[in-house]
C-alpha positions in Angstrom: 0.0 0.0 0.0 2.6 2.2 1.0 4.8 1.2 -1.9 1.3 2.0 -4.5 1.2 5.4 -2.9 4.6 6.4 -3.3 4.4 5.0 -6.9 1.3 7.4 -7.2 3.2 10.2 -5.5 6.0 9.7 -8.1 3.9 10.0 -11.1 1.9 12.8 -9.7 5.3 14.8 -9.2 6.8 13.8 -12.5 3.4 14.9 -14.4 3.0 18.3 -13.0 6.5 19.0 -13.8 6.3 17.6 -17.2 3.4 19.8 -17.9 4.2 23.1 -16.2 7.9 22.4 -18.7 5.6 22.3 -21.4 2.7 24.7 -21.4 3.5 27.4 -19.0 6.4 29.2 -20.5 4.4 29.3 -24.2 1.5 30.4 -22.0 3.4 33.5 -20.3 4.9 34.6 -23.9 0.8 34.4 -25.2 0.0 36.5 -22.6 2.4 39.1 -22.0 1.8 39.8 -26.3 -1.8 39.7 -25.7 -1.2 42.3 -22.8 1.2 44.6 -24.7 -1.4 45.0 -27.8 -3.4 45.9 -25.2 -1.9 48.1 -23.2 0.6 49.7 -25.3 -2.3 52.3 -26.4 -1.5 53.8 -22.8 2.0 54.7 -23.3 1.0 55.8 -27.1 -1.0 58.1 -25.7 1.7 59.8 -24.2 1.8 61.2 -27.9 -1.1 60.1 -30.1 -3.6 62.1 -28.2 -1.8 65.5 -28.8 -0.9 64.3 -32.6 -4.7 63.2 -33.2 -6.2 66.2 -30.9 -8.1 63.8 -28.8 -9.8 65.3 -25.7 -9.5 62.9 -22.4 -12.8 62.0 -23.1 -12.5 60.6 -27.0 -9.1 58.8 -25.7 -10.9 56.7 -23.0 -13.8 55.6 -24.9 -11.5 54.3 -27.3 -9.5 52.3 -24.8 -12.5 51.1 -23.4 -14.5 50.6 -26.5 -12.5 47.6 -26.5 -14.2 45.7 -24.4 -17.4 46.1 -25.7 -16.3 44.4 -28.8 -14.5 41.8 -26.6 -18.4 41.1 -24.7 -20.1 40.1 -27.9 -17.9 37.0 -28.5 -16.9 35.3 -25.3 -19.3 33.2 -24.7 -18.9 31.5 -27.8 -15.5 31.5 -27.8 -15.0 29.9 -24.9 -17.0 26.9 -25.5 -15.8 26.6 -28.8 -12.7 25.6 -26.7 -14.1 22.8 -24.3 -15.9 21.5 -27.0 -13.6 21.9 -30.0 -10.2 23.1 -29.8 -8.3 25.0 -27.9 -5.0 25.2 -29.8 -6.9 26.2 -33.3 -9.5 28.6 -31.4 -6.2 30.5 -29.4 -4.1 30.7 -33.0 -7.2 32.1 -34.9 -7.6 34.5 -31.9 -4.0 35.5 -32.2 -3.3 36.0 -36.1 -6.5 38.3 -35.9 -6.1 40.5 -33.3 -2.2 40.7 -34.8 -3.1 42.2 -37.8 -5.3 44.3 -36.3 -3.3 45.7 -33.1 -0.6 46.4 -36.0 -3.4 48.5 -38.0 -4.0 50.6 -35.0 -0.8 52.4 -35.8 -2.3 54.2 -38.6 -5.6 55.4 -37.6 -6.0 59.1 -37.9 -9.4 60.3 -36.4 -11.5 59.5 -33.3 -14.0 57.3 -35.8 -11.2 55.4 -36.9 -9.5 54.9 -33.0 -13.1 53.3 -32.1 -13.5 51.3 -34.9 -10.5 49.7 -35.1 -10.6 49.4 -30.8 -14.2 47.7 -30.9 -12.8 44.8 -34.0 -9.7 44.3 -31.7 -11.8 43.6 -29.0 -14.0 41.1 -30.9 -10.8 39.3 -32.4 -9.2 39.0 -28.9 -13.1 37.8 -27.4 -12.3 33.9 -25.5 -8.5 34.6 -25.2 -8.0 34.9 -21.6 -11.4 32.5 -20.7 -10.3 30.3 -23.1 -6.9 30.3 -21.4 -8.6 29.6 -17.9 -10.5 26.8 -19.2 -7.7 25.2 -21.3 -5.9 25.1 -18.0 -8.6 22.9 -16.0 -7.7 20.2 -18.5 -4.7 20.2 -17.8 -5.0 21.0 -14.1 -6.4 19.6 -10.8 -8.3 21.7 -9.2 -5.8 22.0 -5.9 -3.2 22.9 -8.6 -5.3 25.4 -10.4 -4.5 28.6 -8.5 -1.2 28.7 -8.8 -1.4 27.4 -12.8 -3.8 31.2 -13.1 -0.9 32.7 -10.9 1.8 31.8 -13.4 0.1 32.6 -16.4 -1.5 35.4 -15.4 2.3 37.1 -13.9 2.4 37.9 -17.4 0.0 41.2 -17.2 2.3 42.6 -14.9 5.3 41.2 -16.6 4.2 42.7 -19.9 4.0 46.1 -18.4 7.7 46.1 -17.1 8.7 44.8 -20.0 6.3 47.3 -22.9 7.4 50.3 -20.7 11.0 50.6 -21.4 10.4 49.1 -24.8 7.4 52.1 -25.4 10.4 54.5 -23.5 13.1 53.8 -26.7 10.0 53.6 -29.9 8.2 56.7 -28.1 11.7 58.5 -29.5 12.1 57.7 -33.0 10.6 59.1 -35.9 11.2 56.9 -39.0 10.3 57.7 -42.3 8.4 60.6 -41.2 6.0 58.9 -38.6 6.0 59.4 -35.0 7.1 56.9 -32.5 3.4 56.1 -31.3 2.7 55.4 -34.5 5.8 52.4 -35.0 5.3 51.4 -31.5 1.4 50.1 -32.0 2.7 48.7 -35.2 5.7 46.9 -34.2 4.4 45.2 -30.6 1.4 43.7 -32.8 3.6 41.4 -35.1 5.2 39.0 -32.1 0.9 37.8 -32.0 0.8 36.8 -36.2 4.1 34.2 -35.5 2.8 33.4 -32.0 -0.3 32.1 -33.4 1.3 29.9 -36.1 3.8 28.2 -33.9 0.4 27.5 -31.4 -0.9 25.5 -33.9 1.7 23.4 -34.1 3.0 23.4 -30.5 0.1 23.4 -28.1 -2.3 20.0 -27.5 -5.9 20.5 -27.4 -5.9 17.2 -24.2 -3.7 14.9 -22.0 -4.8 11.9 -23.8 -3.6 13.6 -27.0 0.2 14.4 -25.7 2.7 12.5 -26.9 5.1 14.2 -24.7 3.7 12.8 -21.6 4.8 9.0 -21.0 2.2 6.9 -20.9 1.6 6.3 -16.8 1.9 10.2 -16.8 -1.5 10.2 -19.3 -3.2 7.9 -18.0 -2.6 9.7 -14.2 -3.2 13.1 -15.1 -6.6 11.8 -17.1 -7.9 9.8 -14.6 -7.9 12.5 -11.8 -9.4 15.4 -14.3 -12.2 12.2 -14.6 -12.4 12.1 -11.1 -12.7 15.8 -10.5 -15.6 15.9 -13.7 -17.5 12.7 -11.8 -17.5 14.6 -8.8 -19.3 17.5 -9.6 -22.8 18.2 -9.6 -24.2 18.1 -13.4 -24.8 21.8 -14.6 -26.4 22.4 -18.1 -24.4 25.8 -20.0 -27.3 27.0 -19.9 -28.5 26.5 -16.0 -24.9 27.7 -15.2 -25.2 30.8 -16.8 -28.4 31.3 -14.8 -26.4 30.2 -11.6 -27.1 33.0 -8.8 -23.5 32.5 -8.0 -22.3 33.1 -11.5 -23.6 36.4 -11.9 -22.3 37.4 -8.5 -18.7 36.5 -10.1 -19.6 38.8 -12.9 -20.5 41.4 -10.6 -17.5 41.0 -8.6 -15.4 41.2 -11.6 -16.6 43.8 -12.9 -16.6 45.8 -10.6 -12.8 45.1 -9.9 -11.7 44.8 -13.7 -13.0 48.8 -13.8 -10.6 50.5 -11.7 -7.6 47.8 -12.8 -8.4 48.5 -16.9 -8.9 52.5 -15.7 -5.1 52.5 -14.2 -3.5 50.5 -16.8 -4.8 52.8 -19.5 -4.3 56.4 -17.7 -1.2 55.3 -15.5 1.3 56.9 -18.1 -0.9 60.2 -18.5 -1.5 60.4 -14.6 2.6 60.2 -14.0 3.0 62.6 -16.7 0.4 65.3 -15.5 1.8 65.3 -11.8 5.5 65.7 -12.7 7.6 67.0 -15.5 9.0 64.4 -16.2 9.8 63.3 -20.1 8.4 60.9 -21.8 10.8 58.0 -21.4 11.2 58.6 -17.7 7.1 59.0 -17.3 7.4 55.1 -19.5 9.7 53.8 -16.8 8.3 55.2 -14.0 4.7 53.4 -15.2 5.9 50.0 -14.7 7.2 50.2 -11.4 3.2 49.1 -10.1 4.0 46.2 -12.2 7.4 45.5 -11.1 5.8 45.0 -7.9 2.6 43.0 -8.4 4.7 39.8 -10.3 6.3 38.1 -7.5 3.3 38.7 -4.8 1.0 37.9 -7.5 3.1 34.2 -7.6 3.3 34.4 -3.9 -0.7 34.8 -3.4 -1.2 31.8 -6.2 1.3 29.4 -4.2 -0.4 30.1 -0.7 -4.0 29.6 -2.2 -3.4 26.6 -3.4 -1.3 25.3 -0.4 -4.6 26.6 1.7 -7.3 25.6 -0.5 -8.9 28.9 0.3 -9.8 31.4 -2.3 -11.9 34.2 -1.2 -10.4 35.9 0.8 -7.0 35.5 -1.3 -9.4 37.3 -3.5 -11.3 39.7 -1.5 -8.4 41.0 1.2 -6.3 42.0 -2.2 -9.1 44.1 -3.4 -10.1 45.8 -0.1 -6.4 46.9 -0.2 -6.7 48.3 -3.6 -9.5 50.4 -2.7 -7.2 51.7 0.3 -5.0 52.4 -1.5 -7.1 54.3 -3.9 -8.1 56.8 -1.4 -5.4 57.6 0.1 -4.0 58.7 -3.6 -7.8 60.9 -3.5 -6.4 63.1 -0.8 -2.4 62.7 -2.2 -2.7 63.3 -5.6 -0.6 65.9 -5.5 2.2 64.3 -4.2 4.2 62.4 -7.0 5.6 59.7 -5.0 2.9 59.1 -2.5 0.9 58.7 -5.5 3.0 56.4 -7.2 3.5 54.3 -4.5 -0.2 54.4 -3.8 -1.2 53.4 -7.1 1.7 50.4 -7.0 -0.3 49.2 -4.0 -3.8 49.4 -5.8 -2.0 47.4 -8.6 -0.6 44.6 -6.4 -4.3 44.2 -5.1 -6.1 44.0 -8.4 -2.9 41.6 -9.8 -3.4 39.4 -6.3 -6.9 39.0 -6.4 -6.6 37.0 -9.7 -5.0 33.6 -8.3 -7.9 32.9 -6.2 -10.4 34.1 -8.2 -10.7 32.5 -11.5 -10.7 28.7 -9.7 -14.1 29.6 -8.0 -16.5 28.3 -10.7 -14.9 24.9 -11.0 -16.0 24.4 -7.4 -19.0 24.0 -8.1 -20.1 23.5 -11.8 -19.4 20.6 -14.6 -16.7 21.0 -17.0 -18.4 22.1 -19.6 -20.7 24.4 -17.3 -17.9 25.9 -15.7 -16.4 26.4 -19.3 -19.5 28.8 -20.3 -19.7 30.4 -16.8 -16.0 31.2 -17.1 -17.2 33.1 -20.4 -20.2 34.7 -19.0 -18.2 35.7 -16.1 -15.3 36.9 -18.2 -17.4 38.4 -20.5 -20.0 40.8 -18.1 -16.7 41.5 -15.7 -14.7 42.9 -18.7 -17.8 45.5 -19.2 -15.6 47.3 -16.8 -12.8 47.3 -19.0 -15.1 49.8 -20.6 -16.2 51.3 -17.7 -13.3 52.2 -15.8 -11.2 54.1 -19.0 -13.8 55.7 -20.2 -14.9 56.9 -16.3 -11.8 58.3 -16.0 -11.6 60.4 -19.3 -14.9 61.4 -18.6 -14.1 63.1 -15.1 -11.1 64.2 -15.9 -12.4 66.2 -18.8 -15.0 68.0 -16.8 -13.2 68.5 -13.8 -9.6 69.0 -14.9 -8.1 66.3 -12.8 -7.6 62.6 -11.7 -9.1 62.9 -8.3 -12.7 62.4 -8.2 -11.5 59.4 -10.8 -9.5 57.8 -8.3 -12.2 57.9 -4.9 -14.6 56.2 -7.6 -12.3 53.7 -8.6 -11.9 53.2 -4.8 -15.5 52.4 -4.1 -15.5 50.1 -7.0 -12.7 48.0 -5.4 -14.5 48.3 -2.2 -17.6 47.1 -3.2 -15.8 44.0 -5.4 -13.6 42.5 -2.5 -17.1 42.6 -0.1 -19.1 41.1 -2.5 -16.6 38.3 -2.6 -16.7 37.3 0.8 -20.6 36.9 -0.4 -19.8 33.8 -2.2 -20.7 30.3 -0.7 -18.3 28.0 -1.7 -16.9 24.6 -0.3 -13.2 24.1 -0.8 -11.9 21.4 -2.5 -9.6 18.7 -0.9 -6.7 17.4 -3.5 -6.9 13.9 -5.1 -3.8 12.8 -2.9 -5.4 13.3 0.4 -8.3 12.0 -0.7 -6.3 8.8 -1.8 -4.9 8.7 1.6 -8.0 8.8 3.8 -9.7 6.0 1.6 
């Protein structure tokens, strides 16, 4: 028995290092290009705004505009991969939204900035769900947290790494065009070859991969069978009526509106409370970032070793909105403000881990799939929300402030509705093994 266990044990080990080898680096790179074509229209704005003549106002509706393209497709897209394929949904997501975040260099009017924001939104729609749900079959629900941690490090990783690259492209001016301009165009090509080498490198299943050994498969199978048997059978579309569900939507939106508000306006908040140049306003943007990627790891580790998630989720996000106040009555201060707002970052970053494994306790695989979607889809309204709240204010009151305390309450309002939630935690495989 003991010698079975230790067998088991040895497999187990081998697996998850086998697989975490395999998927998780390709996994970061996806996501730190998916979050530079994102986010790179914040440091662009450093310069497009004044070159275009867009008012706060015009430049937050277009950052946000985004996300209502990325609503209408989520859903679909994320069931297309539990129930199709992953690796050809995330390349066709990827080629798309390449060609498209290099287009953006060459818009020259407001019309063409939201038109061109909305499509990129609907090419990128089921990237990050899809992501989420790609990793439950892959990973066991103990494991999950700190699998979201790892992949998701890349946000704030993308952000140290587009800022000094946005500092050195912001500069040039080749061939006539301004650096804005050759920096949306250039950080949107790295997605077109990404999503040719996914089709050939990722695999859609455990039973498909031929780089696991053959006790490794038939482990790493038979506990996602085990985890799908014990759950309680969910219909898509009873889970998307799930009371629960739409609490996660709620809860994500409202903290995905105050995170998407910072990461567009950061670069313009540094720049309006100091004189600082451009390149040092670039740097001085990703030190929030530089910040959140270890504790973000260290929040995903501790989940999982606890099996807790809501308050991993909710304690972050009660910070955030701390943190957000206290930059309300600062924001005059450049450093207390930019340490402040590195805090609120670190909270919204933290809160991920222990977030997005909450619908797998307690809906099917495929149900949990389309929930992910809905939940994804609905929180990301504050993608929207958030930028263009911010533009909004600022252009009728002159100033960040107000921006900020409402950000705050949002954060507030997200980590308390978390601790809302009624969930059971789940005990890993192993220690189940062991009591039986």
């Amino acid at each position: 028995m003991n010698l079975g266990v230790s067998q088991q044990r040895s497999v187990a080990d081998r697996t998850r290092r086998r697989v975490n080898r395999r998927l998780m680096p390709f996994l970061f790179i996806l996501y730190i290009v998916a979050n530079l074509d994102r986010a790179n229209v914040g440091f662009a704005g450093l310069r497009m705004s004044r070159e275009l003549g867009f008012s706060d106002e015009v430049f937050g509706f277009g950052g946000g505009v985004f996300f209502l393209g990325y609503f209408l497709l989520e859903i679909p897209g994320t069931v297309l991969v539990e129930v199709w394929s992953a690796r050809k949904w995330i390349a066709r997501i990827m080629l798309t939204w390449g060609f498209l975040a290099s287009a953006t260099g060459w818009i020259h009017s407001a019309q063409q900035y939201y038109w061109i924001r909305f499509f990129l939104g609907v090419a990128e729609a089921g990237f990050f769900p899809g992501l989420v749900v790609y990793l439950s079959h892959w990973y066991r629900p103990e494991d999950r947290g700190r699998a979201v941690a790892m992949f998701m490090a890349a946000i704030p990783a993308s952000q140290v790494v587009g800022a000094p690259l946005a500092a050195v492209l912001l500069r040039v001016h080749w061939w006539g065009y301004d650096g804005w301009r050759w920096l949306l165009t250039l950080e949107g090509l790295p997605a077109i070859v990404l999503g040719l080498i996914t089709l050939f490198y990722l695999t859609d299943r455990p039973e498909q991969a031929n780089w696991l050994k053959s006790d490794e498969r038939e482990w790493l199978a038979g506990e996602l069978r085990r985890e799908r048997e014990a759950r309680p059978r969910y219909s898509s579309w009873k889970a998307l009526r799930n009371p629960r569900v739409l609490l996660l939507a709620a809860i994500l939106l409202l903290g995905l509106a105050p995170n998407y508000g910072l990461s567009l306006w950061l670069p313009q908040m540094v720049q309006r409370l100091s004189t600082f140049g451009v390149s040092q306003v670039s740097l001085i943007a990703a030190i929030p970032y530089l910040c959140s990627l270890p504790l973000m790891l260290l929040t995903g580790w501790h989940s999982d070793r606890t099996g807790e998630r809501k308050w991993h989720t909710a304690i972050p996000r009660l910070i955030s909105g701390a943190a957000l106040t206290v930059c309300f009555f600062a924001s005059e201060h450049i450093w207390i403000t930019v340490l402040m707002l590195s805090l609120a970052t670190v909270g919204f970053y933290c809160a991920h881990p222990g977030f997005w494994p909450l619908p797998n306790l307690f809906l099917g695989r495929a149900a949990a799939a389309a929930s992910i979607g809905l939940i994804n889809s609905f929180g990301n309204l504050g993608g929207f929300l958030g930028p263009y709240a911010i533009g909004f204010l600022s252009s009728r009151t002159g100033g960040f402030g107000w921006s900020l305390l409402l950000l705050s309450a949002c954060a507030y309002a997200s980590g308390l509705m978390v601790l809302r939630v009624r969930l059971a935690p789940i005990r890993g495989a192993a220690e189940r093994a062991l009591r039986t």
